[in-house]
N, C-alpha and C positions, 0 to 999 in steps of 0.2 A: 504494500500500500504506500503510504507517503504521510508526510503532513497532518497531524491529525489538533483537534482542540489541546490544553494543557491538561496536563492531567499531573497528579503524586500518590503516594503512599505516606504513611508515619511513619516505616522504616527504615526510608530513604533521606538522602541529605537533598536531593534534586526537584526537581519536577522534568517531566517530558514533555516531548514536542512531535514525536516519531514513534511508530509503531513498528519503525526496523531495528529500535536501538536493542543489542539483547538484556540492557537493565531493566527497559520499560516493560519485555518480552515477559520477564523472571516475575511480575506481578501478576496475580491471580486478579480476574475481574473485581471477584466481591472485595479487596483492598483497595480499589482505582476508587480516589477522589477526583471531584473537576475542579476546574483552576489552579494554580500554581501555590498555594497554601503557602505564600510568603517564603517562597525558596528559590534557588538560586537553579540557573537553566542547568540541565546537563548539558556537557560540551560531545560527547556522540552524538545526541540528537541534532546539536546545532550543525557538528561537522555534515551529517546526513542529508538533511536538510538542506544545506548549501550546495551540496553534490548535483541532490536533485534539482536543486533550479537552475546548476549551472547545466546538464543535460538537457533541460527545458530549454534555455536560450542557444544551445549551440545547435537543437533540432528545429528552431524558429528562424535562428540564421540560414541554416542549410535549406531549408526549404522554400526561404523567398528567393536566394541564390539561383536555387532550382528554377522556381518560375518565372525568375527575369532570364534566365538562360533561354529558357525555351519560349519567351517573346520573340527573341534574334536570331532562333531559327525557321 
């Protein structure tokens, strides 16, 4: 998946952001609170997170690339 709302546990020092991080993974539903319950990001999530959107924009690139290419043929 990707990108999801924030969510924590009480056992954690973090909150999430990502449903690929394996910390966010390791929480069983009935412990998932919403919102960030005053904690600090996890940095997997963020790294992940960031991955994704850089893949988003270099497939947004590539593809208008694409279609002004094939105006000029």
């Amino acid at each position: 998946m990707a990108q999801v709302p924030p969510f924590y546990c009480l056992q954690q020092l973090v909150y999430h952001t990502n449903d690929q991080c394996p910390q966010a993974q390791d929480i069983p539903l009935t412990n998932q609170l919403a919102g960030t319950g005053e904690k600090v990001a996890c940095l997997c999530c963020h790294h992940l997170n960031k991955a994704q959107q850089k893949k988003k924009v270099g497939y947004n690139v590539l593809r208008r690339f694409t279609s002004w290419k094939n105006r000029l043929t």
